[in-house]
N, C-alpha and C positions, 0 to 999 in steps of 0.2 A: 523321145519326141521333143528337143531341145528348140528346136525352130518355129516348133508352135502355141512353145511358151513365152515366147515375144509377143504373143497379137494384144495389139495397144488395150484394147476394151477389156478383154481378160485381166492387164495388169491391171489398170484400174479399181476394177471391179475388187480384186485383192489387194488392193492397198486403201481400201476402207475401211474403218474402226468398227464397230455397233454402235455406236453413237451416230455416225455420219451413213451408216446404213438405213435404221430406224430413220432417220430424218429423210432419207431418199423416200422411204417406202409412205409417209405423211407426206410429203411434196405429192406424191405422185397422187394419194388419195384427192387431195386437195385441187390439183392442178390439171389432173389429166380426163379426158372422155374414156368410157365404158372401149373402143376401140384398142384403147392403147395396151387393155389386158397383156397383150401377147409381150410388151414390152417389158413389164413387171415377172413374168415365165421367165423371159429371156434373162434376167438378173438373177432370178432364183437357183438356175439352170448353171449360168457361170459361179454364183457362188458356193454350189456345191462341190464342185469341181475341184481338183488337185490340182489336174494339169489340163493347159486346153486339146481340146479333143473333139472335133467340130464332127464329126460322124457319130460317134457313140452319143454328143450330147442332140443330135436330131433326133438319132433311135429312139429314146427317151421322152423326149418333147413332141408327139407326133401332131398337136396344132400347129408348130413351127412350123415350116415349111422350106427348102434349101432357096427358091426362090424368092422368099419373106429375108431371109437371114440377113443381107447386107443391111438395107434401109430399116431394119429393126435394129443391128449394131448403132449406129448412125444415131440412130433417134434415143437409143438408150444411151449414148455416150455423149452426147448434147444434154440430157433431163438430168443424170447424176450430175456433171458438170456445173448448172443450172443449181442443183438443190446443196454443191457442194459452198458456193458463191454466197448464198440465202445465209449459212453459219458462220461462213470465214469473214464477211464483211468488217466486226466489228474489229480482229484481231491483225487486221493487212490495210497499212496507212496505203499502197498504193491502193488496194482495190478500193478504199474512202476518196481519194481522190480521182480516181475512175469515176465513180458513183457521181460525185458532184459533178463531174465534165458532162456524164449525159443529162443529169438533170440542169443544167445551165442549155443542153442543146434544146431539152423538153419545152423549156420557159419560152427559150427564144422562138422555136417553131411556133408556139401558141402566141407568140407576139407582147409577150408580157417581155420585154427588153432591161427596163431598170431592175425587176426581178432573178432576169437571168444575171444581167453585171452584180448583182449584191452577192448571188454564190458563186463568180467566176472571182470574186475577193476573196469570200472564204478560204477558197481553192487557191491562190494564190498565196497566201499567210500560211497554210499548212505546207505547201510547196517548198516556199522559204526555210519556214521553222522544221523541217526533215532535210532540206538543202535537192529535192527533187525537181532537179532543173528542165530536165524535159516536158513534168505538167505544166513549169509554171512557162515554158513556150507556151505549150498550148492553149495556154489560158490566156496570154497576154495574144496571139494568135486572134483568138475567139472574138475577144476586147474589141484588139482593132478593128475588128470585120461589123462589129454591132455598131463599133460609134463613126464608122467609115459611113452607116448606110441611115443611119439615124441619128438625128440631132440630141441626144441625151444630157450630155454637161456643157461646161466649159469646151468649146470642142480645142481649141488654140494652146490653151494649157493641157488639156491630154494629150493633143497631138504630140508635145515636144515631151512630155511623161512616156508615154506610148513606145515614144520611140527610142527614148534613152534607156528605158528598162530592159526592151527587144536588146537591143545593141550588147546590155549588159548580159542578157542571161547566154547571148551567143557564143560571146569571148568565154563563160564560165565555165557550156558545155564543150567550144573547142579544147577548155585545159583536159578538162575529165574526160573528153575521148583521149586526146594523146596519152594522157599517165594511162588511163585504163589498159588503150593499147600495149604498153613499154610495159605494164606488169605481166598483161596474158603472153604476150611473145615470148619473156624470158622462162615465165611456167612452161609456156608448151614445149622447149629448148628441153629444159629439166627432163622432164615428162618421158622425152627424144632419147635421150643422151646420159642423164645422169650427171656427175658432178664434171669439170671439165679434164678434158682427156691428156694436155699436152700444152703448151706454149701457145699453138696455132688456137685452140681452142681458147684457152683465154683471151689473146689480143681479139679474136671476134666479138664476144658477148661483150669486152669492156669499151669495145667502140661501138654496135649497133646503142650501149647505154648513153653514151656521149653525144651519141649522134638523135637520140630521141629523150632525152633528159630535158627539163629546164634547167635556166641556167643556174640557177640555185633554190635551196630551199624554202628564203625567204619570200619566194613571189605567189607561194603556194598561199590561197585565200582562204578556203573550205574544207570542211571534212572528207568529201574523196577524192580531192585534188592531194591531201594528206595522205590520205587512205593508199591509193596509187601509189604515190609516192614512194612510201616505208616497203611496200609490197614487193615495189621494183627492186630496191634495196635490197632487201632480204633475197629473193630471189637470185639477184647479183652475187652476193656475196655468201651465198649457200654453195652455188654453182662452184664458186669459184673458192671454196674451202677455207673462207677470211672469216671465220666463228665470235669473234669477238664485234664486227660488223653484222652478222648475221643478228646475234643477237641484241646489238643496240637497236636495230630498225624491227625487231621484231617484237623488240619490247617497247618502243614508241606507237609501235600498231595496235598494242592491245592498249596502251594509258589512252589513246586519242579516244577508244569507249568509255573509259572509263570519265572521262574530261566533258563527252555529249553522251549521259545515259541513256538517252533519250535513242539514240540510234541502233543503241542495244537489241533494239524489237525490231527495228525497221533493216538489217544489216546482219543480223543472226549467224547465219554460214561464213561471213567476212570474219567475224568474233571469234567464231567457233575454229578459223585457221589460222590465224593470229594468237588463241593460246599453242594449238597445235606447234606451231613454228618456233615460240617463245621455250613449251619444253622440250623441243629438238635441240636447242641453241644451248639451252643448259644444260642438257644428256652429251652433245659434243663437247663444252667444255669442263665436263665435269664439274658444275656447280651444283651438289648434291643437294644441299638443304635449302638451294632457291627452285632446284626441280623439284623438290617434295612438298615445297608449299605452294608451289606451280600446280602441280598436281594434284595437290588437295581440295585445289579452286575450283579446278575443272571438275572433279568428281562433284562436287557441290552443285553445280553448274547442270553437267548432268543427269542430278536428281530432282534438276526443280522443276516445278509445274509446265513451265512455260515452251521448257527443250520434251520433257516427258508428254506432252498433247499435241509437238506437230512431227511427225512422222520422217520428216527431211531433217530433222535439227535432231532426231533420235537418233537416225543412222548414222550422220556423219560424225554426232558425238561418240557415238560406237567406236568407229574407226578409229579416230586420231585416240578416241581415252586408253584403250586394249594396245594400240601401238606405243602409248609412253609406258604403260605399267608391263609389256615386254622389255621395253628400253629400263626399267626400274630393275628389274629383277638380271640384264645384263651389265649393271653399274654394280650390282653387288656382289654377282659372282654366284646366284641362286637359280641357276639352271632348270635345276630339278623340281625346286619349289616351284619356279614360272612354269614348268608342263602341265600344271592341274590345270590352268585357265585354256590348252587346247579345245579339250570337246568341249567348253562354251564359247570359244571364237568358232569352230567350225559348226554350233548349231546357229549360230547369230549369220555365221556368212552363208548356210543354207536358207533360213527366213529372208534373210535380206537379200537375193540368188538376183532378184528380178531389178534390184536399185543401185547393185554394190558396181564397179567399173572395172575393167580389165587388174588395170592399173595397182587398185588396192590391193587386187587377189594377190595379186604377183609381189607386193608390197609383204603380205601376212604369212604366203609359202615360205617367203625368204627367210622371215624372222621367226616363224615358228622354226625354218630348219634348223637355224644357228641356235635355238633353243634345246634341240633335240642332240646337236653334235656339242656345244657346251657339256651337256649332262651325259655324254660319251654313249649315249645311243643313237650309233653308223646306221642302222639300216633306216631306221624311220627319216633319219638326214636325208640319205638317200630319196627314199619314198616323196618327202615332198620338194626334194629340188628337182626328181622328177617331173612332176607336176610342171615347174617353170620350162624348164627346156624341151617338154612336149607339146607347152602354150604355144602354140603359131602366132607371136604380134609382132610388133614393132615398136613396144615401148621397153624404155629404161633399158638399152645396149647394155647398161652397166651391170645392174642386175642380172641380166641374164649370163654375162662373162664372169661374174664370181660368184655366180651359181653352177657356173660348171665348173669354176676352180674348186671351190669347196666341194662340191660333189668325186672330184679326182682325189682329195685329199680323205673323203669319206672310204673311199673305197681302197685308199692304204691303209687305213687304219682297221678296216676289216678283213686286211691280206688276201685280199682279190689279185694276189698280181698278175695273173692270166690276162684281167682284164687293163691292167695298167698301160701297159705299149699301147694299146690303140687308142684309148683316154685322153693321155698326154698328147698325142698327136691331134686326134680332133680340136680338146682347149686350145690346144697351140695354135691352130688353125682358123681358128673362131675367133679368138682374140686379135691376131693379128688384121685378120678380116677387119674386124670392127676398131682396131687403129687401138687396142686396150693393153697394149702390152708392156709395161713398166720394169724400170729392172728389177721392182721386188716383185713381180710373176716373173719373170726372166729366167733370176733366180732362184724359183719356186719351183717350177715345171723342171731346171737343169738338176736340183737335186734328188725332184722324183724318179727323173729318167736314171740318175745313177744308182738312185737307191736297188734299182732294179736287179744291177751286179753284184751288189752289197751283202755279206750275211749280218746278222745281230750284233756282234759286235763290233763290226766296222760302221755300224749305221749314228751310233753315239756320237765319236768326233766328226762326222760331217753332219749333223745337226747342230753342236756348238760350232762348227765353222761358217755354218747359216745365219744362225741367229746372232752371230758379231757382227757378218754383211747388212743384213737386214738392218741392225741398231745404226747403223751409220744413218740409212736413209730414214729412219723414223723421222727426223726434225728436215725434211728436207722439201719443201711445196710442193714440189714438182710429182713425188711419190706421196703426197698425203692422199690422195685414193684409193688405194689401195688397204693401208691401214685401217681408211673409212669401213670398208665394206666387210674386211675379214683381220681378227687379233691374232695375228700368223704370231707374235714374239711371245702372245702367251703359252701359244697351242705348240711353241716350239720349246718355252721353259717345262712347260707340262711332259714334254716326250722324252726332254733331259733329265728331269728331276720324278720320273714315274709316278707323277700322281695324275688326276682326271684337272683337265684346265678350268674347270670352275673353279678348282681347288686354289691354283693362280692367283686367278680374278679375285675369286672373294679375299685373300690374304691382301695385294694390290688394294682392295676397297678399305681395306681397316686400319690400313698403314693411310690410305690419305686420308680416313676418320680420325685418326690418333693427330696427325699431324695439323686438323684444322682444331 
């Protein structure tokens, strides 16, 4: 019943604590008439529940009634809402500044006007002091409409205030829509595509940035005009496999928190992908002991209070924390050690079933696979790049082309050769479709296909004559993609030199320990 664990009330209803439950069930004693019993059934009804199941939970509930059900959804999912607001107040500067805007409306309706302008001030100074440009429209909005219609001050000196503040905060939200803009465009790009595919791919994303950039960085005034900005950058230069780029703008995204603590609360998820990005950028360039103390941060991070009591800032610290400490255990060459932490990413990604996005899943198959073929168990490789290539989406082309490479690669190394002729062709087919076909697949897929006629020991010198090919293109742009997604020169020293390719990796990992 996959489709009916979507219905919006349901998830709700399951994405609340006992603290925030308890406080619904006081609200309602507090707040509601003896009528609305049926409303408080209906919570108790979905909270018991695993999965929703709207027949079986009537059977059960026989005051319910099928024709009560909607506008008792309705009403119950307005009152949690409602009692969810009552506790979240103190910890969400927007919803403070919400708060004040209707009580600045309250004042003014009741005609009490220099009352309401004293908290359309307050609201304006915190507006500022968070840099929330859209309240403080609204607030300087409000202003003008009281002192348009009432004579309250100086009206000649506000007028020309009034209107130079307006004017200011326009031009400041015109900046932070466009960078806003220019960062989600090139994410969603990413999202599409993956890293860039070819020549053509590049000169586009480096011109739609040209062509929606400002002109430099010093005209940038504020925090997410800043923000934006680094965003776009990194973005940019993730796409486009420029790592030492990547990582300046990604490490200027997290110091701008660290520069306004204060944004830390108000900005949470921005924070929370800005280390994310920071220890991507040292995983890609192998800056081992600035990702460990990267990493140590985050883990601290976390564990605090602040990430541990709200629910959105848990999960996605989930996400990005379990994807760098994969990426730890790939920098070292610890394959086998990294398998202990699957069955607790796949019970987190089962609790987390109803929050988590296409995207990440596809994210966690990948790298739990490349965990499982590291530590030379083919079948379970198998098993979940299955998963990817049974996903029906439309994200991350890239992804899903070197999930079926590596899954053809899985399946020589289990001597499936039955299965290989038809394998080859499909990747081959799929890749090319999707415009992913490099000379190091090129050459990947031609020497799968000869392997074919190969016995044992003619398979040895045409794997050294691979991995000479391949070394050429390792330092060469245009093929750093490839590289990116799969360590073909390990997995092909590993198949020369019969050991298991962690074995590689972690030797690789000690040799640039020793050397730093």
């Amino acid at each position: 019943m996959p489709n009916l664990q979507r219905d919006d009330l349901f998830q709700l209803v399951k994405s609340l604590g006992k603290g925030e439950k308890r406080n619904f069930k006081l609200y309602m004693q507090r707040n509601s008439a003896s009528a609305e019993l049926k409303v408080v059934q209906l919570f108790d009804a979905l909270d018991k529940m695993e999965e929703y199941d709207e027949v079986s939970m009537l059977k059960k509930n026989k005051a319910i009634s099928k024709s009560q059900l909607s506008n008792l959804k309705a009403s119950l999912y307005r009152h949690i809402l409602t009692s969810l607001r009552l506790i979240k107040d103190a910890e969400n500067i927007d919803m403070q500044m919400h708060e004040m805007l209707d009580h600045a409306r309250i004042l003014y309706n009741k005609g009490l006007y220099l009352q309401s302008l004293h908290v359309l001030d307050k609201l304006k100074t915190t507006a500022r002091e968070y840099y929330q440009f859209t309240y403080l429209e609204q607030a300087i909005f409000f202003e003008k409409k009281i002192e348009a219609m009432y004579i309250t001050r100086s009206m000649e000196m506000r007028a020309d205030l009034l209107a130079d503040e307006s004017d200011m905060v326009q031009q400041r939200l015109q900046s932070v829509n466009r960078l806003s803009n220019l960062s989600l465009q090139l994410y969603s790009w990413y999202i599409k595509h993956g890293h860039a595919r070819n020549k053509s791919d590049q000169e586009a994303v480096q011109y739609y940035f040209k062509s929606h950039a400002p002109a430099g960085p010093e005209s940038l005034q504020g925090f997410y005009e800043k923000l934006y900005y680094y965003q776009s950058q990194s973005w940019l230069s993730f796409i486009l496999q420029d790592y030492l780029k990547y990582y300046k703008y990604s490490q200027r995204w997290v110091d701008l928190y660290h520069a306004e603590p204060a944004m830390m609360k108000v900005e949470t998820i921005q924070y929370i992908k800005g280390i994310h990005n920071l220890l991507s950028a040292h995983y890609d360039l192998k800056n081992v002991d600035r990702f460990y103390l990267a990493l140590e941060q985050f883990q601290q991070f976390y564990s605090s209070d602040w990430v541990q009591s709200n629910e959105n800032y848990k999960i996605q610290s989930f996400v990005y924390l379990y994807i760098s400490r994969i990426h730890r255990h790939y920098l070292e060459g610890t394959f086998t050690e990294g398998l202990a932490m699957v069955p607790e990413i796949e019970q987190q990604l089962a609790n987390y079933s109803l929050y988590i996005d296409r995207h990440r899943i596809l994210v966690f198959y990948y790298k739990i696979a490349c965990l499982y073929f590291g530590s030379g168990r083919y079948d379970e490789t198998v098993d979940y790049l299955n998963k990817i290539i049974h996903l029906k989406v439309d994200l991350r082309i890239d992804l899903q082309c070197y999930a079926r490479l590596l899954h053809l690669i899985a399946h020589f190394e289990l001597g499936n050769h039955e299965l290989l002729p038809y394998l080859i062709k499909s990747v081959y087919r799929f890749m090319a479709k999707m415009d992913n076909l490099s000379h190091v697949e090129e050459a990947m897929l031609k020497f799968l296909r000869e392997s074919l006629q190969l016995n044992v020991a003619q398979i040895k010198p045409k794997l050294s004559k691979l991995l000479g090919q391949l070394k050429r293109f390792e330092n060469r742009a245009s093929e750093a993609r490839a590289f990116a997604y799969l360590d073909v020169i390990s997995w092909l020293e590993s198949k020369i030199e019969g050991v298991p390719v962690e074995t590689v990796i972690r030797r690789k990992f000690i040799e640039l320990s020793t050397e730093k």
